[in-house]
N, C-alpha and C positions, 0 to 999 in steps of 0.2 A: 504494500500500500504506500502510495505517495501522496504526503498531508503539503500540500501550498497551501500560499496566502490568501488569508480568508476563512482557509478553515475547510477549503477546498479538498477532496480524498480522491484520488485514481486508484481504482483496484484491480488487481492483474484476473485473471482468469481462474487461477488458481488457488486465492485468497481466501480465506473464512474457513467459520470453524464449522465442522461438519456432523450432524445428530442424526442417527438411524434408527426410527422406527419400524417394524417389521419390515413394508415393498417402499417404503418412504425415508429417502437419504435427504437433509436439506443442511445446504451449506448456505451461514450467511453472511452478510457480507456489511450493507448499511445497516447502523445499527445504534444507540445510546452507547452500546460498548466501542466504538469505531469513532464518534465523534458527531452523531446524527442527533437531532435533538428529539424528530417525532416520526420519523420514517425506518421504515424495519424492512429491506429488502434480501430476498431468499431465492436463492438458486434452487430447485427442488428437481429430482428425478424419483420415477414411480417404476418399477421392476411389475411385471405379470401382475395380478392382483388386484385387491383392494386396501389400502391405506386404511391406518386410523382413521378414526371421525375425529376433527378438532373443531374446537370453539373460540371467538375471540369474545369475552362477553361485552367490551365496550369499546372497540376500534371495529372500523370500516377495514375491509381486505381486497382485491384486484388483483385475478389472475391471467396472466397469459401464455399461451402453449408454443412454446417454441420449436416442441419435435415430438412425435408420435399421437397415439389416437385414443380414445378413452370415452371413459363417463366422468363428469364431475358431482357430483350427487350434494343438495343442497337442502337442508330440512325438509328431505325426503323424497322430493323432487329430481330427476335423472334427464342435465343437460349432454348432450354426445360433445364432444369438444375433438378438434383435428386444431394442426397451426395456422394460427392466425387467430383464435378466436380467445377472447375476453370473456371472463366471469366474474360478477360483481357479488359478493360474500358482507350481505349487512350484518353488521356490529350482533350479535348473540345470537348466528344462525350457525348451525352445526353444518358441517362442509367436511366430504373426503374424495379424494381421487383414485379413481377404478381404472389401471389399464389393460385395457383390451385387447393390443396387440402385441407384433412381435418384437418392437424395439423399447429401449427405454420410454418414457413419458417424459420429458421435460419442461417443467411451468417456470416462470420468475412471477414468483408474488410480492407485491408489499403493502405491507400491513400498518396503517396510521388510525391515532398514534400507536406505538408501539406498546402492544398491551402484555403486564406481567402478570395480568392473568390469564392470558391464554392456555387451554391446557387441554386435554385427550379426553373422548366423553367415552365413560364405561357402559353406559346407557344409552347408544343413541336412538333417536324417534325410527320408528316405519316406515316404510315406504309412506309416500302422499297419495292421494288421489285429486281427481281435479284437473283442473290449468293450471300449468306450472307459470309463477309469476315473471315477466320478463328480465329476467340478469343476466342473459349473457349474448356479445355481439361477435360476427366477423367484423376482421378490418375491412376486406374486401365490400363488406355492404357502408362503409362509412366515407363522406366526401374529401376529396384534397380539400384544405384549405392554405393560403399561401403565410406564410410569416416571413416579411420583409421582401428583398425582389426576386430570391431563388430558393428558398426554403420551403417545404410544404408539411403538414401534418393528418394525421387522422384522429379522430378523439376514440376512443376506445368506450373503457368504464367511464361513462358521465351520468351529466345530474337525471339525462332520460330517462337511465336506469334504475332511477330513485338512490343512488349513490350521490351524500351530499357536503363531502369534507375533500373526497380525493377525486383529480384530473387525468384520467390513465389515457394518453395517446401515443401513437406512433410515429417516427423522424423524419422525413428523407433528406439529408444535407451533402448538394453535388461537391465537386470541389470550390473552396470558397472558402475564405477568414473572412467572419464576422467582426463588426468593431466591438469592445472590450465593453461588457453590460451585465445588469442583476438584475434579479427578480425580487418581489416580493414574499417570495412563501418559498417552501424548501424544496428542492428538486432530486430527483435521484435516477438515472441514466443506466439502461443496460446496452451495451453495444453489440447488434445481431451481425449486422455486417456490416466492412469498412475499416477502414485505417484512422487515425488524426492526433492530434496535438491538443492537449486541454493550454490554456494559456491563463495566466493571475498575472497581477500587476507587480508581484516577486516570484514570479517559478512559471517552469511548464512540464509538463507530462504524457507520454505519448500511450496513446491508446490502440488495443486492436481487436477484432472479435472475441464475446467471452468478457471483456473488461465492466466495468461498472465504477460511473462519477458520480459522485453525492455535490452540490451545492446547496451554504447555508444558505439563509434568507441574508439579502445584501452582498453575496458574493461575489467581488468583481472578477467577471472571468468572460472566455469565449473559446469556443470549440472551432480548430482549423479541420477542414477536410484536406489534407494534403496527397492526398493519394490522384488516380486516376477513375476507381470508381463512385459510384455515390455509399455514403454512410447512411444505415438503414437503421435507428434507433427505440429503445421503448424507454419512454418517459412517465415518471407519475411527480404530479404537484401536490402538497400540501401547505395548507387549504387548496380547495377546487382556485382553478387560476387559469389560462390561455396562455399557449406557447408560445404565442404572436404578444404578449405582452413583455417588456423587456425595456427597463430604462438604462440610457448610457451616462446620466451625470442627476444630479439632487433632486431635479423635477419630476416629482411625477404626483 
């Protein structure tokens, strides 16, 4: 892990500490333990099976599938989940991951704020009946939007889905330096594909797929694309916020 200025974190691929529940390994990475004040972000991989049931009983959760095919199972409820697709996990709903095929399952979740009592339900509910409520999207069903004149996003987990603290969207940044800017609320970045350069106003740090950048709130920083192809990212905010928002000096 590389801590710049600011308070800025780059984390290599390989980073965090890692916890094995029966078919559920989660390594994490942003965290209160790392230097995150409310963001808890987990690299997770699901082996054949089904996972524990976990509960967060007073944070909001957001997950997205990076590789293999499953059920995500949600106070009782069974959404199918392939990559690309988002599931929104409100604050005291028991949630576990079923995989159904032949290769690992791999989600990055994060979970705001980060709750110490999150913990494994030895009881958990039934199956549901009914309509299952809507919490989970593709990206592919979600609009570009632009942020600034070559950047674009997809919002993922949002407030549509009745998620109302956390902003989970997706990156594209072609090659291009950004000029040197903060946010309001806290940020935390998994890198899917692509090369770049994290930048602060004392350090830089280079990043590659696998990696993961946390920014505090007020962080002065910017992400270079120095490569040849485009950087494909997942971001989540806390508090809900827009990735098109971004100030470069006092005003805002």
């Amino acid at each position: 892990m590389n801590v710049l200025d600011g308070g800025t974190r780059v984390y290599g691929a390989e980073d965090g500490k890692v916890v094995t529940q029966g078919t559920w390994s989660a390594r994490t990475l942003v965290c209160r333990e790392t230097g995150a004040k409310q963001i808890a972000q987990t690299i997770n991989e699901y082996a054949p099976g089904r996972s524990p049931v976990v509960v967060n009983p007073v944070a909001e959760e957001v997950l997205y599938i990076m590789r293999g095919e499953g059920v995500c199972h949600v106070n009782g409820f069974a959404y199918p989940v392939k990559p690309g697709c988002a599931v929104y996990v409100p604050a005291g709903a028991e949630y576990s991951v079923e995989n159904s095929g032949g290769e690992t399952l791999r989600v990055v979740s994060v979970c705001c704020p980060e709750d110490p009592q999150r913990h494994i339900v030895d009881n958990p509910k039934p199956a549901a009946s009914g309509v299952a409520p809507r919490l989970m999207v593709h990206e592919s069903d979600r609009e570009d939007i632009r942020a600034g004149t070559d950047r674009l996003f997809r919002f993922l987990v949002h407030k549509d889905l009745g998620c109302q603290q956390i902003t989970q969207f997706v990156g594209f940044i072609p090659p291009s330096k950004a000029p040197i800017h903060y946010h309001t609320y806290e940020e935390a970045i998994h890198i899917v594909e692509g090369t770049g350069i994290v930048h602060t106003d004392g350090g830089d740090a280079a990043f590659g797929p696998g990696s993961s950048i946390y920014f505090p709130v007020g962080a002065r920083h910017c992400v270079e694309n120095n490569g040849t192809a485009s950087i494909r990212l997942l971001g989540v905010f806390y508090p809900s916020g827009s990735p098109g928002a971004a100030y470069e000096d006092d005003k805002h």
